[in-house]
MIKELO-177631 format. One record per residue: x, y, z of N, C-alpha, C in turn. Coordinates in pm, whole numbers, plus 32768, in hexadecimal, padded with zeros to 4 digits. Example, Ala and Ser with C-alpha at 12.3 -4.5 7.8 and 13.67 -1.06 7.14 Angstrom:
BEGIN
85277DC7830C84CE7E3E830C85287EB6830C;85057F1F82C485577F9682CA850A80038313;
This chain:
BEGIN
66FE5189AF6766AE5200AF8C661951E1AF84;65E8518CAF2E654B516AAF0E6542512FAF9D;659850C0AFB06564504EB019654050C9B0B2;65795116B08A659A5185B118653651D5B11C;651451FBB09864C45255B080642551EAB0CC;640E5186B09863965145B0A963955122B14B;63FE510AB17D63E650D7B20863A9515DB261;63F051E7B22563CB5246B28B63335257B26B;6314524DB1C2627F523DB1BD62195212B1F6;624B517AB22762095121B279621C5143B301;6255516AB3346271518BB3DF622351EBB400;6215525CB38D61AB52ABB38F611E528EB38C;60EA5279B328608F520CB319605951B2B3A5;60935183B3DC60915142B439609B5176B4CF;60E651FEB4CE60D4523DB540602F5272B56E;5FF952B7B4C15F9552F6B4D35F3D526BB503;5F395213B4C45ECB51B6B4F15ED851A8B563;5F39515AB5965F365111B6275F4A518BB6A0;5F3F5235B6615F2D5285B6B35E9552C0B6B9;5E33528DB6865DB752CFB66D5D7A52A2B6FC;5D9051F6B75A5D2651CBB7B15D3F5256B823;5DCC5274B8195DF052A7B8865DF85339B891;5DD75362B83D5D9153EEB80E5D1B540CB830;5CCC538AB81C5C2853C1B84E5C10538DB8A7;5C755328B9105C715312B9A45CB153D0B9DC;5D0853DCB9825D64543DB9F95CFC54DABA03;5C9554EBB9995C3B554DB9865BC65506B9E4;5BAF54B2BA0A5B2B5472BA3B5B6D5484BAE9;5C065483BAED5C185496BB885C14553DBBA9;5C3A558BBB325C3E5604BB1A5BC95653BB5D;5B6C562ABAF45AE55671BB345AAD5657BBBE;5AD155BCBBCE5A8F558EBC7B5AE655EEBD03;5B8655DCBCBF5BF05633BD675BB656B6BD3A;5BAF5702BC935BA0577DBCD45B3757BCBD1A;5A9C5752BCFB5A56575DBD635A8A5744BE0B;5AE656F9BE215AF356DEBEB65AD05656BEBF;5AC85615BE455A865577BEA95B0A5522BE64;5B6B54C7BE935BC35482BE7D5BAC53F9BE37;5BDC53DFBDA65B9A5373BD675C0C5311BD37;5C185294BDB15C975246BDB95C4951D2BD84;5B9251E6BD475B4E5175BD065B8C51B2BC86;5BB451DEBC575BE351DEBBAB5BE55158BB76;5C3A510BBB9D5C635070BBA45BEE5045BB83;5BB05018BBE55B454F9BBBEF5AD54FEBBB6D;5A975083BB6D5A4B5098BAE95A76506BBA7A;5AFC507EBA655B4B5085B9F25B174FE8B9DF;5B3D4F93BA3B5B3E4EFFBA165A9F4ED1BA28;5A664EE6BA6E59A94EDCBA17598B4EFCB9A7;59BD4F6DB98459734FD2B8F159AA4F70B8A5;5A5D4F25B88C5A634F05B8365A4B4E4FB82A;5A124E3BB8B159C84D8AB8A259334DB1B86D;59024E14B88C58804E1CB82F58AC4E18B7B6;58F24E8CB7AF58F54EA6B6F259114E30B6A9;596A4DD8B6FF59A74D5DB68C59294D05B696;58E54CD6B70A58684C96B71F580B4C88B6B0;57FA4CF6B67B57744D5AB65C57A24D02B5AE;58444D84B5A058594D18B52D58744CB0B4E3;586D4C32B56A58CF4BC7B54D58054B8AB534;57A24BA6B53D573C4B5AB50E56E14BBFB49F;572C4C28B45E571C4C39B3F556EE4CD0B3E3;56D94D20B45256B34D86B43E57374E02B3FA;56CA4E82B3F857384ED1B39757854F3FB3E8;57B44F91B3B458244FAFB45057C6500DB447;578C5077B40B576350E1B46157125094B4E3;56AF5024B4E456714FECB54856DC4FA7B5AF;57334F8FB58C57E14F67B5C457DE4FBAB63C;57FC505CB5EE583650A0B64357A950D3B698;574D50EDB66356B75113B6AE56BB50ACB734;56C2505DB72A56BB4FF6B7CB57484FFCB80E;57AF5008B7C458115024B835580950BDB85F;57E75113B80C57E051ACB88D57955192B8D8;57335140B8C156BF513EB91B56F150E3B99B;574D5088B98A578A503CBA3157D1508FBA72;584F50CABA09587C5131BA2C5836519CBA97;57D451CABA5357A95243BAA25769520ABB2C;56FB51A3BB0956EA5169BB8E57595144BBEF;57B15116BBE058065105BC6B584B51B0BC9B;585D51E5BC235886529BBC5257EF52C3BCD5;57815291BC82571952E0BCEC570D5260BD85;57535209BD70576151BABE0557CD51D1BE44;58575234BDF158B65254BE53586752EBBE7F;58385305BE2457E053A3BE72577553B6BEC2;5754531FBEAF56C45330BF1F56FA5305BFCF;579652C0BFB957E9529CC00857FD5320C06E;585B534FBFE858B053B8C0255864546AC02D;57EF5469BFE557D854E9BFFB575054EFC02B;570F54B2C028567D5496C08256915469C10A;56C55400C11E56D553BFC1A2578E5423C1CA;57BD543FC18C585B5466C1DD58A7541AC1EE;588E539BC18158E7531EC1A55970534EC19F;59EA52F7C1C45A7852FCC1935AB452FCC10C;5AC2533FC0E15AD25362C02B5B1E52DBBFFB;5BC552CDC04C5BE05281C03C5BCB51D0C038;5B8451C2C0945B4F5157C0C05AE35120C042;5A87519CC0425A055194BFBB5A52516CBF4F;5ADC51A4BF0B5B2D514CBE975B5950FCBEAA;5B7450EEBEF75BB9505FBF195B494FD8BF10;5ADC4FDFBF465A5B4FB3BF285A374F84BE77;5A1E5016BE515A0E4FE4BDE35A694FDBBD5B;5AD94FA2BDA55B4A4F77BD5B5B4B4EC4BD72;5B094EABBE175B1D4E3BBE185A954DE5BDCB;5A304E2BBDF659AC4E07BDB259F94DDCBD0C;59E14E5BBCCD5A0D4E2ABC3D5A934D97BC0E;5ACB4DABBC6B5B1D4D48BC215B094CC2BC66;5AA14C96BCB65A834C4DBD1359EE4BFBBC9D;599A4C89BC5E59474C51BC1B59204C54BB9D;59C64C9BBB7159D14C72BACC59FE4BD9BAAD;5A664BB8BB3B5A944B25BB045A134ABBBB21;59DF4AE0BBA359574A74BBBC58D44A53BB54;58B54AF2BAFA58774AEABAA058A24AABBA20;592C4AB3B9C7597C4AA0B9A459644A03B980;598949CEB9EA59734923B9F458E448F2BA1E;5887493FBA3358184906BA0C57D8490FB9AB;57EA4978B92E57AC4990B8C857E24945B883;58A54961B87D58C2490FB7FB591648A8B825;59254877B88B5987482CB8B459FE480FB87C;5A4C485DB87E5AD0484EB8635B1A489CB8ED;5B0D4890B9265B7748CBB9895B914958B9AA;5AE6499CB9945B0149F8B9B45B154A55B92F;5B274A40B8AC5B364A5FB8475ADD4A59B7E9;5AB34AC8B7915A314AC6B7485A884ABDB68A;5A304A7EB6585A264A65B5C05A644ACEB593;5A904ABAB5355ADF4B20B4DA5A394B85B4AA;5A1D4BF9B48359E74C50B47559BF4C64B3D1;59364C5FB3BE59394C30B2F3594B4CF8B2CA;595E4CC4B24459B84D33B20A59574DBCB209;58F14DA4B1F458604E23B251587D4E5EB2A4;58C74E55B30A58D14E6CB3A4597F4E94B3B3;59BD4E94B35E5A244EAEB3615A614F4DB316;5AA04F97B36C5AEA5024B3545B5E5010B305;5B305026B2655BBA503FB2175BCE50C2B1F2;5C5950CEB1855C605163B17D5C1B51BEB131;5C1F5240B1445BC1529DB1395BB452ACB06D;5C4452C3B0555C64532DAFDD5CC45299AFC2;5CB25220AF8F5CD451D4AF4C5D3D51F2AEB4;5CAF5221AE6E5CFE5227ADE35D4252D1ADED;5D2F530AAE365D8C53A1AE3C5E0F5360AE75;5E0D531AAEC35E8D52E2AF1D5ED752ABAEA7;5E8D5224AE3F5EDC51F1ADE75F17525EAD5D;5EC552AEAD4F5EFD5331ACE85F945372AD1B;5F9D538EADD25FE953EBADED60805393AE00;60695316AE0F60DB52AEAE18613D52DDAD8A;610052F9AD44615552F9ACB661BA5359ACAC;617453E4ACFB61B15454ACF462685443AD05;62C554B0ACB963625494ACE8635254C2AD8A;63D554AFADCD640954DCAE2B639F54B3AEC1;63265506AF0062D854EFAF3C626C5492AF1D;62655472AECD61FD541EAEB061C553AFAEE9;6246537BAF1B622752EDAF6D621E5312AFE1;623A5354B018622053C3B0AC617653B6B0C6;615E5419B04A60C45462B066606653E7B05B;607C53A2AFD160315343AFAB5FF052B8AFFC;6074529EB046607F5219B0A160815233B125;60E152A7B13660E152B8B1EA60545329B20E;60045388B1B85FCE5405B1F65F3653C1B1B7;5F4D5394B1255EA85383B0F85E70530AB109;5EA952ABB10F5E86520FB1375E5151E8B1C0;5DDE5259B1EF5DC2523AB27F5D015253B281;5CE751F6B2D05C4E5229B2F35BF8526BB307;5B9A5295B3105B395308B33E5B5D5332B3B7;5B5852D1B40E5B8252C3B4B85C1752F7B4DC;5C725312B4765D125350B4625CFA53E3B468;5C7A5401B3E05C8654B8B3EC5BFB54EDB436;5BB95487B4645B5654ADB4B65BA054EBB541;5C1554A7B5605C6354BEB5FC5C905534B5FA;5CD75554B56B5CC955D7B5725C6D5636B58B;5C225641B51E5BAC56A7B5605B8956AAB5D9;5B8E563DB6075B6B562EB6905BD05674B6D8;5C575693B6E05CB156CBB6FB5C905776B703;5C735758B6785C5F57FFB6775BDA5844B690;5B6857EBB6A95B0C57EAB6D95AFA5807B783;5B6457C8B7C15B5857E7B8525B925850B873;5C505893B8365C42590BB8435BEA5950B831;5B845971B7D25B2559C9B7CB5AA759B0B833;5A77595DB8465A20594FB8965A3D596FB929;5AC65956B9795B1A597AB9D15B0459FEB9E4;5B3F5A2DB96C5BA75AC6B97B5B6A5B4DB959;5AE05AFFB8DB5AC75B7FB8AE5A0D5B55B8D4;59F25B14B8FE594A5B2DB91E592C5B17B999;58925B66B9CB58585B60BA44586D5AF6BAAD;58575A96BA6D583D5A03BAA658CB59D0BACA;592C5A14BA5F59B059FBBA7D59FD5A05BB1E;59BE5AA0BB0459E45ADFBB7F59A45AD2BC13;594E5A87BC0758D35A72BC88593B59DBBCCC;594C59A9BC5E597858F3BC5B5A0E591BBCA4;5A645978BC875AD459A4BCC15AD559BFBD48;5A615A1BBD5B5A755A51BDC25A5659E8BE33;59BD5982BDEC59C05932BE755A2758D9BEC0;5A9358D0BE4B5AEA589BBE7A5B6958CDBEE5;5B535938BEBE5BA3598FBF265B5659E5BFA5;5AEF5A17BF8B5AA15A45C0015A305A0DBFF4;59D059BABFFC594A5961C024590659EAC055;59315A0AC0CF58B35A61C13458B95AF1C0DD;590F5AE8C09258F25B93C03B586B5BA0BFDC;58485B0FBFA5582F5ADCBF33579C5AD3BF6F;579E5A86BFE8573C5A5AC03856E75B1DC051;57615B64C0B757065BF4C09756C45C28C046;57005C1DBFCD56DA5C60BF4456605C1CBF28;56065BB5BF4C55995B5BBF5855985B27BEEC;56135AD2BEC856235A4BBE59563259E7BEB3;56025997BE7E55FF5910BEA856AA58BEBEA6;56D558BBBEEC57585856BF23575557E0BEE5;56E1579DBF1856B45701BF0C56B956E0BE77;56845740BE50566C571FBDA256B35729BD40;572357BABD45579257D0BD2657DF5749BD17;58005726BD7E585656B8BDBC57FF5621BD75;57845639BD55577655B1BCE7574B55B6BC9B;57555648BC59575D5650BBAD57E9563EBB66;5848563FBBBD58CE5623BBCE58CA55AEBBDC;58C2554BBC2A58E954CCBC2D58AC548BBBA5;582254B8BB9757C25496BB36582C549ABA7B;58635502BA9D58B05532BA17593D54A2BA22;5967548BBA9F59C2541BBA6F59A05388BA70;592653AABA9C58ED52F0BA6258F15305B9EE;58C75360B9A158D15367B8FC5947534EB8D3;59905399B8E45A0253A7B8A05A67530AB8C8;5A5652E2B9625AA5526AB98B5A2951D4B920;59B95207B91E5985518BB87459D95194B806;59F95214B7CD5A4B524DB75F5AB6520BB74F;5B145220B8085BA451B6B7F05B9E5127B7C0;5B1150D2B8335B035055B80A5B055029B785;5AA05073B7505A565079B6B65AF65048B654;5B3C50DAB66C5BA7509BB6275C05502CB626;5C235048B6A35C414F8EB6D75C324F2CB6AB;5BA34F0CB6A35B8B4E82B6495B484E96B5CE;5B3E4F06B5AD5B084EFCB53E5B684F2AB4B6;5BBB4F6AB4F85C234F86B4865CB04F7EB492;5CD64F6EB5265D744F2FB5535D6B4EAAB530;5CEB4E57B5795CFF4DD7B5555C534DBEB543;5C714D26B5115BE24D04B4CC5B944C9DB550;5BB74CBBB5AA5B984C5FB63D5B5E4CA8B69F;5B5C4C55B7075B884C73B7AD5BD74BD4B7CE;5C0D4C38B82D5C734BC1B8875C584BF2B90F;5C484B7DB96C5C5F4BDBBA025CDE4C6BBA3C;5CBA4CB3BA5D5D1D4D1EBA965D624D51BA0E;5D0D4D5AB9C45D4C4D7EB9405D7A4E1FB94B;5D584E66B9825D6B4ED7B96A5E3C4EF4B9D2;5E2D4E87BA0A5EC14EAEBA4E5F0D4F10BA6F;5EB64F52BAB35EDA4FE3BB135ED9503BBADA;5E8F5049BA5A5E9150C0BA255E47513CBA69;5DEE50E9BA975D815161BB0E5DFB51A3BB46;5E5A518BBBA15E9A519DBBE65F1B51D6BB8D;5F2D51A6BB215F955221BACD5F585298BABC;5ED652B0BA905E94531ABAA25E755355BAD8;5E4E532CBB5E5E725397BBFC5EE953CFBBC3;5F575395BBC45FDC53C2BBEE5FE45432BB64;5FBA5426BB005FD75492BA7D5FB054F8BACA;5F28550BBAB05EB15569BAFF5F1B55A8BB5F;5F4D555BBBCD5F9E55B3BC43600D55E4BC0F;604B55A2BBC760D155EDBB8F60BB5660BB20;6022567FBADA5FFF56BABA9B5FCA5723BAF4;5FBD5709BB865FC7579ABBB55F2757A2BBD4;5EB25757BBC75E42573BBBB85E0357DEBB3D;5E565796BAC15E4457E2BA2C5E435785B9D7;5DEF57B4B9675DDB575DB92F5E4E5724B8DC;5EA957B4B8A35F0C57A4B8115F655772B88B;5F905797B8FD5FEC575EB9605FEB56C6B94F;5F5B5683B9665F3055FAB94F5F4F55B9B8AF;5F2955D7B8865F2E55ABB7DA5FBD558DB7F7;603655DBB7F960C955E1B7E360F25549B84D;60A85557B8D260DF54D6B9046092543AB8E0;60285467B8B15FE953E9B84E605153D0B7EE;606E5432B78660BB53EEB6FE613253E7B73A;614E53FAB7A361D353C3B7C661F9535DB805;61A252F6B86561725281B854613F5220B7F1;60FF5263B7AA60E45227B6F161505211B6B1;61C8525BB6CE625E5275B679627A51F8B68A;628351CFB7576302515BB77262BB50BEB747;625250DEB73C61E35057B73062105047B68B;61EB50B0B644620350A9B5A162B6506BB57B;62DB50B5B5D463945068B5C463AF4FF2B606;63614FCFB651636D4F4EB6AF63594F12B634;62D44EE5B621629F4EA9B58763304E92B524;63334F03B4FE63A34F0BB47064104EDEB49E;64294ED1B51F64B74EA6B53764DF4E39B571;64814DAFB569644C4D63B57864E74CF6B518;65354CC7B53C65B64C8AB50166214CB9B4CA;65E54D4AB4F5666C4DA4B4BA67094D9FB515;67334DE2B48F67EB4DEEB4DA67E94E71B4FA;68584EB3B53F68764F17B534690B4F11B534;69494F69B50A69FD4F58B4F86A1D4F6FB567;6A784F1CB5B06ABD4F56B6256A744EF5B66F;69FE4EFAB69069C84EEDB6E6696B4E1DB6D9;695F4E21B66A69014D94B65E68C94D92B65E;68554D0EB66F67EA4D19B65867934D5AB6B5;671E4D75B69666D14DF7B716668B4DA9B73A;66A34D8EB7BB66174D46B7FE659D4D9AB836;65364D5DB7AC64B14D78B7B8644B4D90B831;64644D13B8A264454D46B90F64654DE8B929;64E94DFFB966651E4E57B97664B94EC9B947;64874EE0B896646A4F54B86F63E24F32B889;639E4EDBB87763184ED3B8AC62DD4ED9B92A;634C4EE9B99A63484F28BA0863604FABBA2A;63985016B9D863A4509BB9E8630150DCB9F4;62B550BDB9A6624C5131B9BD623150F3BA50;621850ABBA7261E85085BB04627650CBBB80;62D750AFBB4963555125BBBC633A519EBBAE;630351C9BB3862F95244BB2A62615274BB6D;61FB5212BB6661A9522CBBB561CD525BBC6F;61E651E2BC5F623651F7BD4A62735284BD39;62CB52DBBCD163235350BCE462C95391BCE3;627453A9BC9F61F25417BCB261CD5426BD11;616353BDBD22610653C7BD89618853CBBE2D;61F753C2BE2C623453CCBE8F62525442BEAB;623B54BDBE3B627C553CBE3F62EA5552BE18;631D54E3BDDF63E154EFBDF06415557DBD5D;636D55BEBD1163AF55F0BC9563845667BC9F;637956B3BD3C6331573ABD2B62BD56FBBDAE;62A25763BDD1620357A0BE2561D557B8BDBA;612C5782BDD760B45778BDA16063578FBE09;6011583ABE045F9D584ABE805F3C584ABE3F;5EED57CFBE905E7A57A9BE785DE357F0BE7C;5D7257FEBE5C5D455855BE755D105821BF33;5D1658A6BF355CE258A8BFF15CAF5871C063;5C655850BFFD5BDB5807C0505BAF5780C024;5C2D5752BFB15C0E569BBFAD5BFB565DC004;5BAB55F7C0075BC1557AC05F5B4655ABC0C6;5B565631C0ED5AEA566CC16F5A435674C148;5A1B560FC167598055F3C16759625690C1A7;58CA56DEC16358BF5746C1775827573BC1E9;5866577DC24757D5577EC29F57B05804C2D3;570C5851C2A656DE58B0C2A956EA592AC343;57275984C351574659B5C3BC567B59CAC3E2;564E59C7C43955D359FDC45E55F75A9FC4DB;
């Protein structure tokens, strides 16, 4: 029962972590569709923010300056898919796709010229690195009977960047649902020319929004290498941009909708891990491939529709041009 007890600890534990990048990708696509502008760059930010951050700390700096230069790439490529797509009327899609290829084109090129290894930067000194928040509360609550190893190991043993995603969670419902700005950011996404009557600005709406997920897509990176792992590797982030579209859509473009299909991708990744030479009765040994390929099948079922209609808001994708 202990050994059982500790593994579900750890799966937990491990869900929340390896579900945090894709929490503040799936809120960073959140705010951009419900403005109306389509953000299939999740990917490529995600994977800049977190070759800065490891960069930054692999020659010694401290993470708040870590994460300070990766929002800051972050946000710059958000304001080059917006100067793309909502100044000029570029192709939304096309503009991510861009700077998906940019980033992973000139994290590995930079990569091997700074540190030459192949594209791979120095391990990150211990300054610059995201450990957990509530340490010695975590080691107190381990002791406890019954739950203890639950709370202690799987709920308190996690980073700033773990219960920051929250707030952030519950931060966008409110900002969404219950304030001004909430409601302006909604609407342009569904009627532009209503928004445009009412004499608000379209244009700006639409990149204080994008603006909000360069932040938040630094946030994913940030954690990435600074507290999933102590690196960068090329294409490190491995479709998580793109698991996070797919939460976000299966979440209905909501936030708690989103969160639920994040930790549920966090689940199969956390059991992939743990189940890594295991048996099962009946059945044998589990091939790992196999489970380390579900969140990615489960990605294609989403984004395919196969689990429900998901209506998008209205006016995604449609570059807005002023009736005269």
């Amino acid at each position: 029962m202990s050994d059982f007890t500790d593994l579900v600890a750890a799966v937990v534990g491990a869900t929340l972590r390896i579900s945090t990048p894709l929490v503040f990708a799936a809120l960073a696509a959140l705010f951009s569709e419900r403005a109306g502008v389509i953000d299939i760059g999740l990917e490529g930010k995600v994977l800049a923010a977190g070759f800065t951050a490891a960069s930054l700390g692999a020659i010694g700096a401290p993470w708040a300056l870590a994460l300070a230069g990766a929002v800051a790439v972050a946000l710059t490529l958000s304001l080059l898919h917006g100067f793309a797509c909502i100044t000029h009327r570029g192709d939304q899609i096309v503009s991510g796709v861009a700077v998906n290829l940019i980033a992973a084109g000139m994290t590995a090129v930079l990569g091997l010229a700074w540190f030459h290894r192949s594209g791979r930067t120095p391990e990150v000194v211990d300054a610059a690195r995201i450990g957990e928040l509530f340490p010695q509360t975590a080691a107190a609550v381990r002791g406890w009977p019954g739950v203890g190893m639950l709370i202690g190991t799987g709920v308190l043993r996690q980073d700033a960047l773990v219960w920051l995603s929250f707030v952030c969670i519950a931060g966008t419902w409110w900002v969404l649902y219950r304030t001004r700005f909430g409601l302006r950011l909604r609407a342009v996404g569904e009627n532009p020319a209503t928004v445009d009557a009412a004499g608000l600005s379209v244009a700006a709406l639409r990149y204080r929004a994008t603006m909000i997920s360069g932040v938040l897509c630094g946030l994913a990176g940030v954690h990435l290498a600074l507290a999933l792992n102590a690196s960068f590797t090329p294409n490190m982030t491995a479709g998580r941009g793109f698991m996070a579209l797919a939460a976000m859509v299966f979440g209905k473009w909501h936030p708690f909708g989103a969160l639920r299909a994040c930790l549920l991708f966090g689940f199969l990744d956390a059991v992939a891990i743990h189940l890594q030479g295991a048996s099962v009765p009946g059945i044998g040994k589990v091939p790992v491939e196999l489970i380390q390929a579900l969140p990615y099948l489960l990605t294609v079922v989403l984004l395919a529709g196969l689990l429900g209609r998901a209506d998008a808001p209205a006016a995604i994708g449609r570059p807005y041009v002023k009736e005269r």
